[in-house]
N, C-alpha and C positions, 0 to 999 in steps of 0.2 A: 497338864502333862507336858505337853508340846512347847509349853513358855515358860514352865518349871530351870529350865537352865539357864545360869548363868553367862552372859556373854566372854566375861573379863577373865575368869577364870581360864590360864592355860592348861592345855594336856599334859601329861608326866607321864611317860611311857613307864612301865613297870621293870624293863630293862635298863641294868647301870649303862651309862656313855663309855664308850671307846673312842678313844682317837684312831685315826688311820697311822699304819706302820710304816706306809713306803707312799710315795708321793712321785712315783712313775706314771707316765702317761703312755697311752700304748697309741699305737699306728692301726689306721683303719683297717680292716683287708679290703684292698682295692683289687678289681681284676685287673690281671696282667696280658699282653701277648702270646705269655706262654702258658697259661692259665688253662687247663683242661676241663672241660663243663662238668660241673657235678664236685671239683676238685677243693677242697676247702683247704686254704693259705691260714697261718699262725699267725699270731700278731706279736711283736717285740716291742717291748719297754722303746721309747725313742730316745731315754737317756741312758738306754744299757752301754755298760762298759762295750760288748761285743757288738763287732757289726751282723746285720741280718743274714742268714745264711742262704745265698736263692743258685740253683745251678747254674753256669754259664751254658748259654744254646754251642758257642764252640768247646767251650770245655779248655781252656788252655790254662795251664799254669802259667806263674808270672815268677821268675827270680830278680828282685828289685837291685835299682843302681847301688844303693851301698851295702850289699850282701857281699861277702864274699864265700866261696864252696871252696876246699882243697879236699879231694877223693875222690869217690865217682857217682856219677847220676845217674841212675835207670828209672825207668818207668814205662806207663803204658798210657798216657796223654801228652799232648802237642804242649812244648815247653816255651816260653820267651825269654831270654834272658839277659837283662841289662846290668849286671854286678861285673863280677869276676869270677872265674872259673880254673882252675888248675887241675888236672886231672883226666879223667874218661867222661864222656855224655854218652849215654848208649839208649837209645830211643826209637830199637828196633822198626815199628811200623807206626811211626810217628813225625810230624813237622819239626823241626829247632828254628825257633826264629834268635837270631844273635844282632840285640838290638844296638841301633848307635852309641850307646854309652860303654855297651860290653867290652870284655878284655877279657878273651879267654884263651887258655895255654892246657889245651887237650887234645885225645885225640876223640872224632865225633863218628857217630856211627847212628845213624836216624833214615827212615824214609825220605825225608827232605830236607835239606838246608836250606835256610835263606839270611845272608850276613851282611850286615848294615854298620858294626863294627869290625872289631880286631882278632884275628884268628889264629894262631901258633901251634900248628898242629895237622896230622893226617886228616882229611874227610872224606865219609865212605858212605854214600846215600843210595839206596836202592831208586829210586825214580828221579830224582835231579837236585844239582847246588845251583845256587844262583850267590853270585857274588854283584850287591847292586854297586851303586856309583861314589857312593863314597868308603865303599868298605875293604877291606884289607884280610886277605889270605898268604900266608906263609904256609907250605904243605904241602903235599902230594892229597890229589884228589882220585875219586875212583868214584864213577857215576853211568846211569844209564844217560842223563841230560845234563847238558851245561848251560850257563849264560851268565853273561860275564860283559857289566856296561860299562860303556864309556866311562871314566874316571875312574872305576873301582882300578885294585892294589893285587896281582898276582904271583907269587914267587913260588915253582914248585911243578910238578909233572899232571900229568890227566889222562886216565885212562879210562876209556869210555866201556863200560862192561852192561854189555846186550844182552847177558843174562839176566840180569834184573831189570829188565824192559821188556821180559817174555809175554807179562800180561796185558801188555798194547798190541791192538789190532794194525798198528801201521809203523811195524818195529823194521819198515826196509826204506822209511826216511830217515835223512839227516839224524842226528841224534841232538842236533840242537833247533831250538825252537824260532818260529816266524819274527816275535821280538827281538831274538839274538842276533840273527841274522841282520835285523836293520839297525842294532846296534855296532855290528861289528865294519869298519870298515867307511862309512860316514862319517863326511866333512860337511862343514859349510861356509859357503864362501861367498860373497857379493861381489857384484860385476858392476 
């Protein structure tokens, strides 16, 4: 009974053969950082046309250097933007970062500004602009904070509005900050 079978003879499954249709490889799920216990991750093709979708912990959107936008921006997340912009940014209670390669020709209305490029236009930021050291402001500004570094580019008025500084507990200091201060006014010199 038991030596009744043939060695040599192969099996032949009763089902016809298929080929595979797709020849995608998928990505592990590996834990992440932001990875919440219990939280089960998707896995994506690794040669999908799209990239994997995973939320940023800041959440910022990016408008890339060779974009360019003519009309207006709104939104309700903190924007970067290294293209070109012509137009309105209005980013109510949100950051604008206006990156070095930017060129934009608007006028901006955000919670904060911070501009590392080129700027042509009003800004109106409820808690402070900073205009760092190699960047470039043409415009009338209006802000509860300023600062404003050594080498940056100013053309344009400043009008500091305390009303939009109501929510600070220490709205009877300066209206600019410790870093501005030691940037304003500082030389160096050897002896």
């Amino acid at each position: 009974m038991w030596g009744d079978k043939k060695p040599d003879t192969p099996y032949k499954s009763p089902l016809p053969q298929q080929q595979p249709t797709s020849t995608a490889t998928f990505a592990p799920a590996t834990p992440s950082a932001t990875a919440y216990p219990g939280e089960v991750k998707k896995m994506a093709p690794l040669d999908s046309a799209y990239p994997t979708t995973t939320s940023s912990a800041s959440g910022t959107a990016r408008l890339g250097a060779s974009l360019h936008v003519k009309g207006e921006i709104t939104g309700n997340e903190d924007l970067h933007i290294d293209g070109s912009v012509e137009g309105l940014v209005q980013l109510e209670d949100r950051k604008l970062t206006v990156g070095a390669s930017a060129r934009v020709t608007a006028d901006i209305i955000a919670r904060e500004v911070v501009v590392y490029g080129n700027v042509k236009g009003n800004l109106r930021a409820r808690d402070r602009i900073e205009i760092k050291k190699d960047g470039s402001v043409v415009g009338d500004l209006t802000t509860a904070r300023i600062m404003i570094e050594d080498g940056a580019y100013f053309k344009g008025s400043i009008e500091i509005d305390k009303a939009g500084d109501a929510s600070d507990s220490d709205s009877d200091k300066p209206s600019f900050s410790r870093a501005a201060r030691s940037t304003v006014g500082t030389s160096s010199s050897s002896v």
